[in-house]
Biopython code that builds the backbone (N, CA, C, O; Angstrom):
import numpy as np
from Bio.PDB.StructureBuilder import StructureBuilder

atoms = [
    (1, "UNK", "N", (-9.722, 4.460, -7.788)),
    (1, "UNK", "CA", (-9.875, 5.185, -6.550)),
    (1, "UNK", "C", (-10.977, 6.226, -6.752)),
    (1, "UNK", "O", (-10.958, 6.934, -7.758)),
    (2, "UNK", "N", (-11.833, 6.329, -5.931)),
    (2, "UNK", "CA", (-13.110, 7.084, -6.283)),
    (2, "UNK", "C", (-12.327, 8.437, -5.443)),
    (2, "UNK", "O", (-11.466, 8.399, -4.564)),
    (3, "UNK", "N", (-12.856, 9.360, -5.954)),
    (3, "UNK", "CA", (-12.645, 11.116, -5.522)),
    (3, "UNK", "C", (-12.654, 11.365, -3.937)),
    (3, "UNK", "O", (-11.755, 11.940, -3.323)),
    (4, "UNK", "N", (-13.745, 10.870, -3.423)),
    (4, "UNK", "CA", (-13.415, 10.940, -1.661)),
    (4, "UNK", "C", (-12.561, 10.249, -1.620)),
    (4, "UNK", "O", (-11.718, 11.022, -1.164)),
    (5, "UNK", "N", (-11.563, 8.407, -1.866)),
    (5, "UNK", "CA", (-10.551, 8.351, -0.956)),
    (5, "UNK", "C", (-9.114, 8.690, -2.048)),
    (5, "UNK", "O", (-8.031, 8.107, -2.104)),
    (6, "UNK", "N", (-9.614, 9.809, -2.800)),
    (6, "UNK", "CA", (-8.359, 10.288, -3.636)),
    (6, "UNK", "C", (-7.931, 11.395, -2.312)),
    (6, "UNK", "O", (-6.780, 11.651, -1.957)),
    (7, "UNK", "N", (-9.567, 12.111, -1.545)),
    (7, "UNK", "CA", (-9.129, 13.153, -0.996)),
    (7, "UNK", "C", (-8.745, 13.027, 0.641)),
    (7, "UNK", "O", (-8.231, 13.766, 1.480)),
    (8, "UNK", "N", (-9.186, 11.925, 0.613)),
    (8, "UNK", "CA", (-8.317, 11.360, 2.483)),
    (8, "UNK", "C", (-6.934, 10.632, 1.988)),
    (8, "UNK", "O", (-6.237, 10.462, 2.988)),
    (9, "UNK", "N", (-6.524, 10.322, 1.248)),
    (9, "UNK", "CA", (-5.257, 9.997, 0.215)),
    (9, "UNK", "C", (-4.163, 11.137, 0.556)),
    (9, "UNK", "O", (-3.184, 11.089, 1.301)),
    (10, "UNK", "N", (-4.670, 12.177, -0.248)),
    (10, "UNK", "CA", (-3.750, 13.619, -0.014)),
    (10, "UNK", "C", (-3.546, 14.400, 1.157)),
    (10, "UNK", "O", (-2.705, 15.236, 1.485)),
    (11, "UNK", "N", (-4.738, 13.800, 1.801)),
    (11, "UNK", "CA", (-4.735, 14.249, 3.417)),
    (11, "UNK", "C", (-4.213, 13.846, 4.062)),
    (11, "UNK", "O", (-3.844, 14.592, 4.969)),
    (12, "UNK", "N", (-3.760, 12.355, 4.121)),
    (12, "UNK", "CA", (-3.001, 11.473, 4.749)),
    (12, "UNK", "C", (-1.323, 11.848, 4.428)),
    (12, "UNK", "O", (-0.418, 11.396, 5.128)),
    (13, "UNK", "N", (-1.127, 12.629, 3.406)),
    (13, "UNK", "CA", (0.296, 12.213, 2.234)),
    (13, "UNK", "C", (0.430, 14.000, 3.210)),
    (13, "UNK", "O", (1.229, 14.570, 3.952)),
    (14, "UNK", "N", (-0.621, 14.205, 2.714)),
    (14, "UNK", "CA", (0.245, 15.917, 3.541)),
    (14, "UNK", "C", (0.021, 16.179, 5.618)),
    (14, "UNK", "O", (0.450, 17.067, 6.355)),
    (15, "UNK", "N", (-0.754, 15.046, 5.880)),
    (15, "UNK", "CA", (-0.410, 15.182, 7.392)),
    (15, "UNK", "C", (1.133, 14.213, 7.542)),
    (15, "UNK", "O", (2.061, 14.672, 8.208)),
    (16, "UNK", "N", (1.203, 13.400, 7.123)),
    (16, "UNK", "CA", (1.726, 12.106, 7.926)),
    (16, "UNK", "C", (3.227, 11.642, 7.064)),
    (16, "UNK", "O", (4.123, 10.817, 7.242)),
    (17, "UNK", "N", (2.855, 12.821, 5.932)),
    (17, "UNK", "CA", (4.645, 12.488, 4.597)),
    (17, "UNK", "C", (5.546, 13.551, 5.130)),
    (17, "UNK", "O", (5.513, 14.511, 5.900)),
    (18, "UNK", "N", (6.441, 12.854, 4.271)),
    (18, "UNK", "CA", (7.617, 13.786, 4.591)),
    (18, "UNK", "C", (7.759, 14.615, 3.278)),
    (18, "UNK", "O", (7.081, 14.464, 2.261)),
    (19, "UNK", "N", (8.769, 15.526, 3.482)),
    (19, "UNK", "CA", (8.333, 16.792, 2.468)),
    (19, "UNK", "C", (8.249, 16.552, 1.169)),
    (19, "UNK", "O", (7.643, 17.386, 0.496)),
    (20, "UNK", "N", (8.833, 15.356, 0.493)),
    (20, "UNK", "CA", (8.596, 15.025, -0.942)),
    (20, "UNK", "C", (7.276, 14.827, -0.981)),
    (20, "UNK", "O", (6.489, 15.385, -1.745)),
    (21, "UNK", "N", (7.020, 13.999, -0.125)),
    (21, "UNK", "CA", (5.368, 13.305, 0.016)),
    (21, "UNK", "C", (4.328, 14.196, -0.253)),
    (21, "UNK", "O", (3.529, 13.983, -1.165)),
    (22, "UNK", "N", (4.265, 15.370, 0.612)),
    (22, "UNK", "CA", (3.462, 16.426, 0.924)),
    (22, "UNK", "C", (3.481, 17.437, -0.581)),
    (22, "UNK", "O", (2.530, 18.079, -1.026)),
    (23, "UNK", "N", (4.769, 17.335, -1.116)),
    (23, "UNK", "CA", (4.901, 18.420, -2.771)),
    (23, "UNK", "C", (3.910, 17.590, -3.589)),
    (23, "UNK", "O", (3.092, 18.032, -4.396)),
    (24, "UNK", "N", (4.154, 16.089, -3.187)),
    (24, "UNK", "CA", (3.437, 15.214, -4.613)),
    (24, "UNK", "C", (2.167, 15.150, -4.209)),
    (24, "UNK", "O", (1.436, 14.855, -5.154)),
    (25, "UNK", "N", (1.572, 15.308, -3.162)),
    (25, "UNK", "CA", (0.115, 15.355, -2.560)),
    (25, "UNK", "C", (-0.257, 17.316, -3.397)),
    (25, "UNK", "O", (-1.160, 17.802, -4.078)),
    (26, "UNK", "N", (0.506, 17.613, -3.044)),
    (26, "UNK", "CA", (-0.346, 18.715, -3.287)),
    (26, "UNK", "C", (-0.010, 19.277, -5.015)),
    (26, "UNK", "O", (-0.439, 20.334, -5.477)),
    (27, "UNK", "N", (0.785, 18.349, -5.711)),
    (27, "UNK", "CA", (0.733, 18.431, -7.176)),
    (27, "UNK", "C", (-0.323, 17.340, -7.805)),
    (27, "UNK", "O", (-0.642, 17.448, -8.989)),
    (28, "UNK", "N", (-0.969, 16.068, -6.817)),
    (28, "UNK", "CA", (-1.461, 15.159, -7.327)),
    (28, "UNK", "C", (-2.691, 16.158, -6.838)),
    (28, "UNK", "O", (-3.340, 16.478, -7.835)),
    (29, "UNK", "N", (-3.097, 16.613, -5.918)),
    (29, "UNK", "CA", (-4.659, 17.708, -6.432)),
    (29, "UNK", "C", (-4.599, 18.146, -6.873)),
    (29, "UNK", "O", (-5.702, 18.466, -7.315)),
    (30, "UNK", "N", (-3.413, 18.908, -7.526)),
    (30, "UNK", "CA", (-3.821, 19.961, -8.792)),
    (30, "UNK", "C", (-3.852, 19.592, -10.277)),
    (30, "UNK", "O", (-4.006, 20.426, -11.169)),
    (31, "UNK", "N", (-3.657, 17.960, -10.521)),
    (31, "UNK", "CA", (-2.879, 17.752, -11.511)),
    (31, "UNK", "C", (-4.919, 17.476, -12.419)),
    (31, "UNK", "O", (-6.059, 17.508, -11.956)),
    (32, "UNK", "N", (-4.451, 17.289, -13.521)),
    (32, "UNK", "CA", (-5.732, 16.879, -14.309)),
    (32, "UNK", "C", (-6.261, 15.372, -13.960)),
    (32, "UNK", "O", (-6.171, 14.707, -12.928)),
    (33, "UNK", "N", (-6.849, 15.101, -15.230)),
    (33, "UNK", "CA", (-6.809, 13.633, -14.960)),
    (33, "UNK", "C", (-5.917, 12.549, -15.195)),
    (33, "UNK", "O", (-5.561, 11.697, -14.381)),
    (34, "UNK", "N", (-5.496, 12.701, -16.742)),
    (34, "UNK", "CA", (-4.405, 12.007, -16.804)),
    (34, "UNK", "C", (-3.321, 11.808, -16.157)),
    (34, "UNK", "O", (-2.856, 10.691, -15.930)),
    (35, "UNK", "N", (-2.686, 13.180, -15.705)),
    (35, "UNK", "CA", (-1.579, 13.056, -14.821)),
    (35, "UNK", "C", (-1.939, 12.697, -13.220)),
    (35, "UNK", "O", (-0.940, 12.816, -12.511)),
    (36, "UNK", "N", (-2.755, 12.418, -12.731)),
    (36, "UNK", "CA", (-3.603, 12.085, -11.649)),
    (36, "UNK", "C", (-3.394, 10.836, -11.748)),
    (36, "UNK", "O", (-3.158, 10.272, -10.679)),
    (37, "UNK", "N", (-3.403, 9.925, -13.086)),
    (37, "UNK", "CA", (-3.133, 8.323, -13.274)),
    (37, "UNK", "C", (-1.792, 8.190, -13.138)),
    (37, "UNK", "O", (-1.325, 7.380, -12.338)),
    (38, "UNK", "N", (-1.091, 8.905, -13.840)),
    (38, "UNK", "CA", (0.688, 9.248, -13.845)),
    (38, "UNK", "C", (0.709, 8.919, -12.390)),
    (38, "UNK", "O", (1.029, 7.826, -11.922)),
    (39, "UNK", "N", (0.411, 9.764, -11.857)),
    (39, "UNK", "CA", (1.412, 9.729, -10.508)),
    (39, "UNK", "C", (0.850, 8.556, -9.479)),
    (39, "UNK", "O", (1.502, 8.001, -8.595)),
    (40, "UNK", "N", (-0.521, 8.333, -9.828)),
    (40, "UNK", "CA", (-0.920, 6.580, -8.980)),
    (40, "UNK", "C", (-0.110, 5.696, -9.573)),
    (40, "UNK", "O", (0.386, 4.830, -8.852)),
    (41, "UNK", "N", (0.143, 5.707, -10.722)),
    (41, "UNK", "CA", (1.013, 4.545, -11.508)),
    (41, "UNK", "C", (2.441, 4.795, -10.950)),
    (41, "UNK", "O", (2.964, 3.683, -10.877)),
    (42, "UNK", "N", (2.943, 5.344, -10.704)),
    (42, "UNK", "CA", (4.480, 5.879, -10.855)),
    (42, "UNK", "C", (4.651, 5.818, -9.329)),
    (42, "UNK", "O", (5.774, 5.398, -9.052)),
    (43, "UNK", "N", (3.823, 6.131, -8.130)),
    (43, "UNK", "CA", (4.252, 5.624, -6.848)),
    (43, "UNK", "C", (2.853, 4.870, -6.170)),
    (43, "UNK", "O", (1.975, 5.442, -5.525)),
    (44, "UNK", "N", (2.919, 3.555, -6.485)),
    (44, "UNK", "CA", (1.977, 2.459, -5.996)),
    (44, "UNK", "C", (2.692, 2.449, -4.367)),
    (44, "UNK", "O", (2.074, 2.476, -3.303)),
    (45, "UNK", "N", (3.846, 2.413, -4.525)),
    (45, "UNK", "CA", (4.026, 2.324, -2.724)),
    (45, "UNK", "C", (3.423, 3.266, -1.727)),
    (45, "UNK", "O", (3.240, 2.802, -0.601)),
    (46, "UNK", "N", (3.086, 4.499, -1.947)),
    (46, "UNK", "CA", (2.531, 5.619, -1.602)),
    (46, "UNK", "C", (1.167, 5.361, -1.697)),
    (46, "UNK", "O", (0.484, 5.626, -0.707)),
    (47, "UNK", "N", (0.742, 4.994, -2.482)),
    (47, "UNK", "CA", (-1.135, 4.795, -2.735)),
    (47, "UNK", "C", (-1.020, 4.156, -1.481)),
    (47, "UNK", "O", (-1.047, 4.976, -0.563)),
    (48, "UNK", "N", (-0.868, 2.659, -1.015)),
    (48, "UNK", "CA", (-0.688, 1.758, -0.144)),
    (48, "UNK", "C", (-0.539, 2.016, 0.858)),
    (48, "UNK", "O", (-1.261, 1.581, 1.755)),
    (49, "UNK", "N", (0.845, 3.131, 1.130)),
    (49, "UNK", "CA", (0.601, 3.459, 2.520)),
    (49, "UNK", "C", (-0.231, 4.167, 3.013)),
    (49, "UNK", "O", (-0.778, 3.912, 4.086)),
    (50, "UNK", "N", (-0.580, 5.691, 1.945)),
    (50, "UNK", "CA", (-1.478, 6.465, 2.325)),
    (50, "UNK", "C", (-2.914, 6.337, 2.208)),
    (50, "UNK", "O", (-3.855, 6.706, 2.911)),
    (51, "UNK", "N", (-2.802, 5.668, 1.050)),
    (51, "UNK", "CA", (-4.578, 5.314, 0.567)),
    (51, "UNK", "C", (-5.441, 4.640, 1.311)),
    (51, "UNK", "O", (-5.205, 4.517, 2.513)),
    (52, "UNK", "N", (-6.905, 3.929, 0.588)),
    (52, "UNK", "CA", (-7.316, 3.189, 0.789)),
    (52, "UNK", "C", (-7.588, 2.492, 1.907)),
    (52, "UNK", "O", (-8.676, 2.241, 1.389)),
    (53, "UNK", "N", (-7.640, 1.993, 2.839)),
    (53, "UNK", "CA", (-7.396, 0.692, 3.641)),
    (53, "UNK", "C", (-5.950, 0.740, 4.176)),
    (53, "UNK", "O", (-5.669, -0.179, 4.945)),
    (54, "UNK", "N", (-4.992, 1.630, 3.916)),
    (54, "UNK", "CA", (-3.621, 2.136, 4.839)),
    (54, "UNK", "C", (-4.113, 2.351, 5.887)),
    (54, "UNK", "O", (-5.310, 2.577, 6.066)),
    (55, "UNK", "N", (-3.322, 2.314, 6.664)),
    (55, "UNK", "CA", (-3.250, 2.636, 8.349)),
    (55, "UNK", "C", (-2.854, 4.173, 8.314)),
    (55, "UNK", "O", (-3.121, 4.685, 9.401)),
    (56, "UNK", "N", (-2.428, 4.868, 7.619)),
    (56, "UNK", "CA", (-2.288, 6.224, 7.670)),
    (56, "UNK", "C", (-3.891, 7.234, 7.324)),
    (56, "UNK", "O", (-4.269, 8.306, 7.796)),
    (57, "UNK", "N", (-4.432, 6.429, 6.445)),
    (57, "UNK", "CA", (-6.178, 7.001, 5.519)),
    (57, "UNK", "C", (-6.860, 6.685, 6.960)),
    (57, "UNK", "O", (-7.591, 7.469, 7.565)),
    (58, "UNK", "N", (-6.476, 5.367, 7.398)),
    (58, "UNK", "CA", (-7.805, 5.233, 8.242)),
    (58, "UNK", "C", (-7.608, 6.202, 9.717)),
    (58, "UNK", "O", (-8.513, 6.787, 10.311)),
    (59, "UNK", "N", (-6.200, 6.165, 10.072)),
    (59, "UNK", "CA", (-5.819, 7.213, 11.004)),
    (59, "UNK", "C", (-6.286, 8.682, 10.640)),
    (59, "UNK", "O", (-6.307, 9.517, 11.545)),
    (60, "UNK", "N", (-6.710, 9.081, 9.183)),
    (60, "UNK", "CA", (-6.980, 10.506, 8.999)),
    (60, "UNK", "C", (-9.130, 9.993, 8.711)),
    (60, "UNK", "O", (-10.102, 10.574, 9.195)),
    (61, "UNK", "N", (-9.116, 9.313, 8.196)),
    (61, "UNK", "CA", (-10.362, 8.975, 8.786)),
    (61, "UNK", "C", (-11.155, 9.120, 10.037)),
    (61, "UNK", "O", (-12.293, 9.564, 10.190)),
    (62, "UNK", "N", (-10.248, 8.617, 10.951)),
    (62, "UNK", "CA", (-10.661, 8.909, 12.712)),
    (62, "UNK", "C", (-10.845, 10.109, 12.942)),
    (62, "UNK", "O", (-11.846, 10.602, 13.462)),
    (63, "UNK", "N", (-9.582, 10.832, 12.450)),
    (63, "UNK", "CA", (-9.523, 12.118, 13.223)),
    (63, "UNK", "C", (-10.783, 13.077, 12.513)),
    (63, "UNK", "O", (-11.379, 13.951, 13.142)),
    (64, "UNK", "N", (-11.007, 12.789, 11.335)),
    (64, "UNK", "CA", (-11.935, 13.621, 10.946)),
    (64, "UNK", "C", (-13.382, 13.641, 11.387)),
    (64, "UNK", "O", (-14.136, 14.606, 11.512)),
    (65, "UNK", "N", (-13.654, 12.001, 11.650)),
    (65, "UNK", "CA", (-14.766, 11.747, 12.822)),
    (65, "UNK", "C", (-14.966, 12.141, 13.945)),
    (65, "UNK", "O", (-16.115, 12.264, 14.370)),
    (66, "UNK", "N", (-13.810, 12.449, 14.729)),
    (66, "UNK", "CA", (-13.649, 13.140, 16.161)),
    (66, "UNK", "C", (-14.443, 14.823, 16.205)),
    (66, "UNK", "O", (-14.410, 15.495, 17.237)),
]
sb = StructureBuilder()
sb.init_structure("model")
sb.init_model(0)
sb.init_chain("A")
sb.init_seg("    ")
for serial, (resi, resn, name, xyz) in enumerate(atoms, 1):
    if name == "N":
        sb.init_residue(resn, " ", resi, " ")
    sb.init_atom(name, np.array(xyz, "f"), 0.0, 1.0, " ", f" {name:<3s}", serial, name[0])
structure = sb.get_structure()
C-alpha cells in the first residue's frame, strides 16, 4: 500500500468505522513501520473494506474532490 492510499485508508476507517475502527485508524498513523505491517496483517478485512478500491476509500475519495 503506497502512503497516499495508507492515508485515504485511515480516512475512510475514521469517517465511516465504528469506534474500534476509528482507535485502530488512528493507532495505525501513529504506529512505525513495522507495526504499520502488524496491523495490515492482523485485520485484512478492514484493509478491504476501507482501503484501496473499497467502496468506503473511493466514497472518501469523492468527497475530497468535491
Amino acid at each position: 500500500m503506497t502512503h497516499d492510499e495508507k492515508l485515504i485508508t485511515i480516512q475512510a476507517m475514521g469517517a465511516y468505522g465504528g469506534s474500534f475502527v476509528k482507535v485502530l485508524a488512528q493507532a495505525w498513523l501513529l504506529a512505525d513501520e513495522d507495526n504499520c505491517r502488524r496491523i495490515e496483517a492482523a485485520f485484512p478485512e478492514y484493509m478491504q473494506k476501507y482501503g484501496p478500491g473499497g467502496a468506503l476509500a473511493n466514497r472518501m475519495m469523492k468527497v475530497g474532490n468535491e
